[in-house]
ZAZARO-927185 format. One line per field, with one value per residue: residue number from 1; x, y, z of N, C-alpha, C in turn; residue in one letter. Coordinates in nm, 2 decimals. Each point is the difference from the previous one (the first is absolute). Example, Ala and Ser with C-alpha at 12.3 -4.5 7.8 and 13.67 -1.06 7.14 Angstrom:
% ZAZARO-927185
n c(1; 2)
n.X c(1.32; -0.04)
n.Y c(-0.57; 0.11)
n.Z c(0.78; -0.07)
ca.X c(-0.09; 0.09)
ca.Y c(0.12; 0.11)
ca.Z c(0.00; 0.00)
c.X c(0.09; -0.08)
c.Y c(0.12; 0.11)
c.Z c(0.00; 0.08)
res c(a; s)
//
This chain:
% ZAZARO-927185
n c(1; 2; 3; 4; 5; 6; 7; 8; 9; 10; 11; 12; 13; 14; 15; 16; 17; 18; 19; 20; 21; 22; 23; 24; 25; 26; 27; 28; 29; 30; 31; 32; 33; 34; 35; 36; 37; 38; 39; 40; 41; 42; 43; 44; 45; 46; 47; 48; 49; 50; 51; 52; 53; 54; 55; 56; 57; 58; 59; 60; 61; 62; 63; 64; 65; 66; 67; 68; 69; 70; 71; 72; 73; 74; 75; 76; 77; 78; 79; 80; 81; 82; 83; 84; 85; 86; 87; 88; 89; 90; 91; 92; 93; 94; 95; 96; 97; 98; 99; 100; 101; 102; 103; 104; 105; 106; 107; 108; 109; 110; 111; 112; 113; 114; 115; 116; 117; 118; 119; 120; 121; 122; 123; 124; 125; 126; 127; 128)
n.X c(7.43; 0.09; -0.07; 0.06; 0.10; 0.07; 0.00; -0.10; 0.01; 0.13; 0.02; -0.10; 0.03; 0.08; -0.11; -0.09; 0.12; -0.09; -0.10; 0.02; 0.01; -0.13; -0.05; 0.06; -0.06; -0.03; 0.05; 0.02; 0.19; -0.12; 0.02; 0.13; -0.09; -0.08; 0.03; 0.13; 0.01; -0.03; 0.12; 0.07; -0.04; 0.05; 0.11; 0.00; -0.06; 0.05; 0.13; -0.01; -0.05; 0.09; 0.04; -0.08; -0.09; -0.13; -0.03; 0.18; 0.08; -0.11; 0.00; 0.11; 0.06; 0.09; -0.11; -0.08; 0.11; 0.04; -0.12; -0.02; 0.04; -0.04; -0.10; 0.09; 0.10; -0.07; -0.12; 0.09; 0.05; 0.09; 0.06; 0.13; -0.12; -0.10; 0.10; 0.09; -0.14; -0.01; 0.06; 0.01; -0.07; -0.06; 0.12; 0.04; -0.11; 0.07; 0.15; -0.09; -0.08; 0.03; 0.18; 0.04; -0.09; 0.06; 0.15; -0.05; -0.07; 0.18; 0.09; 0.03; -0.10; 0.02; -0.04; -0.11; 0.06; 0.08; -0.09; -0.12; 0.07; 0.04; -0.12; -0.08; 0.03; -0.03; -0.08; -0.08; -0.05; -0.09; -0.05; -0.10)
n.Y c(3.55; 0.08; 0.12; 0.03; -0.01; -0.08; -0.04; 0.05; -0.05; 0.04; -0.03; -0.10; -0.01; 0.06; -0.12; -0.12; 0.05; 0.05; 0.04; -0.19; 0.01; 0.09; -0.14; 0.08; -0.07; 0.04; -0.09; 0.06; 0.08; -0.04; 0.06; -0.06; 0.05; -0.10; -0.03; 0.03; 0.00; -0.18; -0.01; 0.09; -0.06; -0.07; 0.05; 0.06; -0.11; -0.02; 0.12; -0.01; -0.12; -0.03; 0.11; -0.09; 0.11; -0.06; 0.11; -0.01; -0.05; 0.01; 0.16; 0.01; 0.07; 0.05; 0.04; 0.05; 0.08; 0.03; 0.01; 0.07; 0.07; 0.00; 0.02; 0.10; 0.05; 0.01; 0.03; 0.11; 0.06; -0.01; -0.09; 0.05; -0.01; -0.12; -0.06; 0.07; 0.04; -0.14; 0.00; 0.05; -0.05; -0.12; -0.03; 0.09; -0.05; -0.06; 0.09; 0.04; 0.01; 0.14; -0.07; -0.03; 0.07; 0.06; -0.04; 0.01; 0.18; 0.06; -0.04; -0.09; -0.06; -0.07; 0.13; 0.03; -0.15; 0.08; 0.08; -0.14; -0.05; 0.10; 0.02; -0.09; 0.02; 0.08; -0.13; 0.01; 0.04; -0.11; 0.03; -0.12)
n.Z c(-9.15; 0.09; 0.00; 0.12; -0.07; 0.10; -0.09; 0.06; 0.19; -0.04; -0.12; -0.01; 0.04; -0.10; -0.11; 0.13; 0.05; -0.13; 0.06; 0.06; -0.14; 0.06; 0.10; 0.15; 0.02; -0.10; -0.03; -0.09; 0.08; 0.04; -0.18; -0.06; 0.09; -0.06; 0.08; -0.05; -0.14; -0.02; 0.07; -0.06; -0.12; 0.09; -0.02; -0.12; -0.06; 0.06; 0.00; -0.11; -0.01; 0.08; -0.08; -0.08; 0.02; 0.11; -0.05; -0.05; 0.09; -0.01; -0.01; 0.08; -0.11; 0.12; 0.07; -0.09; -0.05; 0.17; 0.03; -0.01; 0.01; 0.14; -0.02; -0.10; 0.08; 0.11; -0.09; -0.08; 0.10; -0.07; 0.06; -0.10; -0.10; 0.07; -0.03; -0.14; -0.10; 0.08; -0.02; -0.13; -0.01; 0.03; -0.04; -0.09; -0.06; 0.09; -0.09; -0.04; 0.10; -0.04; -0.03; 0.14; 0.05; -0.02; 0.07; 0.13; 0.00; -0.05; 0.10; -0.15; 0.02; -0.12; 0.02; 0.05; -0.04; -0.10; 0.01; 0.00; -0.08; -0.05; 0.05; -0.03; -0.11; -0.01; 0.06; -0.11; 0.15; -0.02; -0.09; -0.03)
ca.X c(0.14; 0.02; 0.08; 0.08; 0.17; 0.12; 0.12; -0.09; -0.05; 0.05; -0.08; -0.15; 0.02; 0.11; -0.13; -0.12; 0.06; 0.18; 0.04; 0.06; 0.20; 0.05; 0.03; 0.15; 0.00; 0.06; 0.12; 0.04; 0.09; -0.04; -0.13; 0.00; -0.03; -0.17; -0.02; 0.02; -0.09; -0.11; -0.01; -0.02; -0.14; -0.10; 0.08; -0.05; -0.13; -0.09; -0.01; -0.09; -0.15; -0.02; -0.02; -0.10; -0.11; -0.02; -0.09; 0.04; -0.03; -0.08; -0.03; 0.11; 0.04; 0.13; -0.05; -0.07; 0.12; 0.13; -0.06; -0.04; 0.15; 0.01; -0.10; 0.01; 0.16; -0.05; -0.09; 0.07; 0.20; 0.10; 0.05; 0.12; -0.04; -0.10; 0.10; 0.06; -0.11; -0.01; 0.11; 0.07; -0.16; -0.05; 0.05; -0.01; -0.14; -0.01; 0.04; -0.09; -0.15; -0.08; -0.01; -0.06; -0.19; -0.01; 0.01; -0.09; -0.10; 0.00; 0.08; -0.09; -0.01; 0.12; 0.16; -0.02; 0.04; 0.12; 0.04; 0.04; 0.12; 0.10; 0.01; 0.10; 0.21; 0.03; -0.03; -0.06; -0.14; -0.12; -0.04; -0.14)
ca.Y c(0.05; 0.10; 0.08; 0.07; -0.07; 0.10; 0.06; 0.11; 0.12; 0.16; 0.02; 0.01; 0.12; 0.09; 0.07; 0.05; 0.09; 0.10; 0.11; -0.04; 0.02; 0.12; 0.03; -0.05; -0.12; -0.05; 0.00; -0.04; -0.10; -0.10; -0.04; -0.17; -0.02; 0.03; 0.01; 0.17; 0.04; -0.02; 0.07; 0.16; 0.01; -0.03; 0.10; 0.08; 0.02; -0.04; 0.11; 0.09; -0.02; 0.06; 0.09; 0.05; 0.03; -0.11; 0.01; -0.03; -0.16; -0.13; 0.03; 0.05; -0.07; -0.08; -0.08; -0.13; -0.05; -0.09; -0.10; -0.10; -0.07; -0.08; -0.09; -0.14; -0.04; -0.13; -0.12; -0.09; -0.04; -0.10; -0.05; 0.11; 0.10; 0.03; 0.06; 0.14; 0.07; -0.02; 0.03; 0.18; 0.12; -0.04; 0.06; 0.16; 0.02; 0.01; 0.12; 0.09; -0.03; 0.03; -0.02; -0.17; 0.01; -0.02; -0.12; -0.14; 0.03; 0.02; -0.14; -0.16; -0.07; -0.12; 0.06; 0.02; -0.09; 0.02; 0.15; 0.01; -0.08; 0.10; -0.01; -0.12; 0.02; 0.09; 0.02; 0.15; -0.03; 0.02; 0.16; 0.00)
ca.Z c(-0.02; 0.02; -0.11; -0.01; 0.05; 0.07; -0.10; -0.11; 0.05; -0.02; -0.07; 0.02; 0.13; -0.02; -0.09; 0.06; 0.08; -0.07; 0.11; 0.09; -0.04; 0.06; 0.16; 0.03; 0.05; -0.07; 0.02; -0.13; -0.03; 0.11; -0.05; 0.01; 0.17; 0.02; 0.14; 0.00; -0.08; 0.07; 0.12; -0.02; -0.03; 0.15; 0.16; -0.09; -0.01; 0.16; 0.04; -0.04; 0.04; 0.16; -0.02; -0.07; 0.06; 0.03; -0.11; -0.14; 0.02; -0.04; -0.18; -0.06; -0.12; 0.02; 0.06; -0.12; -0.04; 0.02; 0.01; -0.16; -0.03; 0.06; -0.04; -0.13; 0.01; 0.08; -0.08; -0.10; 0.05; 0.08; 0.13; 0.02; 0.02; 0.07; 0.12; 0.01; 0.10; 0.16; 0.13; -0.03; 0.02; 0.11; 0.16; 0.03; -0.01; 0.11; 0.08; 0.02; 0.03; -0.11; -0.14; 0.01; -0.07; -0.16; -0.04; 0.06; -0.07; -0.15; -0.04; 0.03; 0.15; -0.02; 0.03; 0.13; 0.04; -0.05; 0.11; 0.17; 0.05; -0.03; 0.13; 0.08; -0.04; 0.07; 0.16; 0.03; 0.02; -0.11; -0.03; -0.03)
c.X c(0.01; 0.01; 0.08; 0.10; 0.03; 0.10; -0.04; -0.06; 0.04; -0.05; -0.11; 0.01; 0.02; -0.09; -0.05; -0.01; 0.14; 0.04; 0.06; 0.17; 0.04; 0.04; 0.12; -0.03; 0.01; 0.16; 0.03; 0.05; -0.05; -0.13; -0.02; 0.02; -0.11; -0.03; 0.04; -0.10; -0.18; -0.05; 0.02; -0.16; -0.11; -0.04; -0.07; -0.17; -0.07; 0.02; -0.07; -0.16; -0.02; -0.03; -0.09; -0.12; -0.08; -0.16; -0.03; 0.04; -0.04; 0.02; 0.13; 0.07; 0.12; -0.05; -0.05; 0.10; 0.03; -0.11; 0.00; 0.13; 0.09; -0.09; 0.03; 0.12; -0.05; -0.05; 0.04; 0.15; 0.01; 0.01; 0.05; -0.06; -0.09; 0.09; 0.02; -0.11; -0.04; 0.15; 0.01; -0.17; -0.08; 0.06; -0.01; -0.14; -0.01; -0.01; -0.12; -0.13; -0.06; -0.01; -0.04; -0.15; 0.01; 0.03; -0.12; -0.10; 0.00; 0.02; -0.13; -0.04; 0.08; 0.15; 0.05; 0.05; 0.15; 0.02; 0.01; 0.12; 0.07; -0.04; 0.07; 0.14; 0.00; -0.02; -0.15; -0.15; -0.10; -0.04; -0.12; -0.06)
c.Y c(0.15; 0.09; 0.13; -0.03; 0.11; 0.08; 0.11; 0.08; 0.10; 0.07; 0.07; 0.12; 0.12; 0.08; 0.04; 0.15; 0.06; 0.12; -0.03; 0.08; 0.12; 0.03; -0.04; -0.16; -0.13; 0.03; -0.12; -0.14; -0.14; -0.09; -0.14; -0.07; 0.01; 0.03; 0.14; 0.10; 0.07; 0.06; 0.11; 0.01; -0.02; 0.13; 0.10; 0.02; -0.04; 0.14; 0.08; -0.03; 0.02; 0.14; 0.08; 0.03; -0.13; -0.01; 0.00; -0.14; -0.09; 0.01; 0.06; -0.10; -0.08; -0.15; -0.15; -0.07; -0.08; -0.14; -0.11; -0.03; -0.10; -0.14; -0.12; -0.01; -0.13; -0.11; -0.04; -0.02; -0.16; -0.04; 0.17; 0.14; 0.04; 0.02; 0.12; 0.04; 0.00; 0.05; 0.18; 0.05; -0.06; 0.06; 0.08; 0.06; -0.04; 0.11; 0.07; -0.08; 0.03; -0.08; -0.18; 0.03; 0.05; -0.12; -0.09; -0.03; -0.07; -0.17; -0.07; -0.05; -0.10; 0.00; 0.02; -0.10; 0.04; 0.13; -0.04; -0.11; 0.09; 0.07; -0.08; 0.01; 0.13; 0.03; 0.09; -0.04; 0.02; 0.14; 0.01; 0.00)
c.Z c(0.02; -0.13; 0.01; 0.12; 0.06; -0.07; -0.06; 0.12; 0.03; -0.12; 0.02; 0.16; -0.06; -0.10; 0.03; 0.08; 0.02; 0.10; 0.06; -0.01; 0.00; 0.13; 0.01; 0.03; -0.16; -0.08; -0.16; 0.01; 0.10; -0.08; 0.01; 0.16; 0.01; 0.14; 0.08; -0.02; 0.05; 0.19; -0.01; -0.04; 0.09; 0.07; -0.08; 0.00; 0.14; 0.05; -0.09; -0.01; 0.15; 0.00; -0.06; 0.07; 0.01; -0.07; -0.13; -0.02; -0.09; -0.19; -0.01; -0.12; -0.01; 0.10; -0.02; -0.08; 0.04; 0.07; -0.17; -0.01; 0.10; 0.02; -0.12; 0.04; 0.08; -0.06; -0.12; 0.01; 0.05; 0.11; 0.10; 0.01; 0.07; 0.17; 0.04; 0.06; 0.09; 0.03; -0.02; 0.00; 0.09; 0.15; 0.02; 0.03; 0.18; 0.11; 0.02; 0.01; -0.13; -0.13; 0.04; -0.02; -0.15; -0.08; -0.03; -0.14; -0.16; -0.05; -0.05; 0.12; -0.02; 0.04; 0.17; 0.10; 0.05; 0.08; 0.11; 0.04; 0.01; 0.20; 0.09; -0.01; 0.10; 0.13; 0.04; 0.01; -0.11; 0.03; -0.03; 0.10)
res c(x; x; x; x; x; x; x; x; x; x; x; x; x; x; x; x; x; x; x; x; x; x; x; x; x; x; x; x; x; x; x; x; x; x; x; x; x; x; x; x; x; x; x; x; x; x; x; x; x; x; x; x; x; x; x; x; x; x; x; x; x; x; x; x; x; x; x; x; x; x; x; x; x; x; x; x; x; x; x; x; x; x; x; x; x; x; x; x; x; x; x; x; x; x; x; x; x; x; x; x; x; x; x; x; x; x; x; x; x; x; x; x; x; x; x; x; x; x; x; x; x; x; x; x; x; x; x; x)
//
């Protein structure tokens, strides 16, 4: 049985990454739009780990974060929610070469099923 509901991944977004409610891409009045929400948070942390020196990477702190945190939104979410994260951060984890090898690296391998459909949705030659 799943243990964390859809009904709780804004939330759980919003703790895990309180900095998030300082960027213009989050947007209060859109809280109850998990999918809004959740895609500003895409567009957000994919540009700023794109950004991060390629030697800090592996040990940066927001890094390990949002792995682990994506890691149990996948293995213990829901149907809804192992969605939202494929569709508002897997994809985005496309835009950049850099943040898909991190991806590749940080994801569960269990999970690795689920990045690469999110290719296929999107038309986008295997990358491995």
């Amino acid at each position: 049985m799943a243990e964390i509901a859809y009904k709780d991944v804004v939330p759980l977004l919003l703790e895990r990454f309180p900095e998030f409610r300082e960027d213009e891409r989050y947007r209060p009045e859109e809280v109850d739009l998990p999918y809004s929400i959740w895609g500003g948070f895409g567009r957000y942390i994919t540009e700023l780990v794109s950004e991060l020196p390629d030697d800090e990477l592996d040990d940066h702190p927001v890094v390990a974060r949002l792995f682990d945190f994506t890691n149990e939104m996948m293995s213990g979410g829901d149907e809804e929610t192992q969605s939202i994260v494929a569709i508002e951060l897997f994809e985005n984890f496309y835009e950049y070469r850099k943040t898909y090898d991190l991806a590749w690296r940080k994801l569960d391998p269990t999970h690795h099923f689920w990045f690469e459909k999110v290719s296929q949705f999107l038309k986008i030659p295997e990358q491995n």
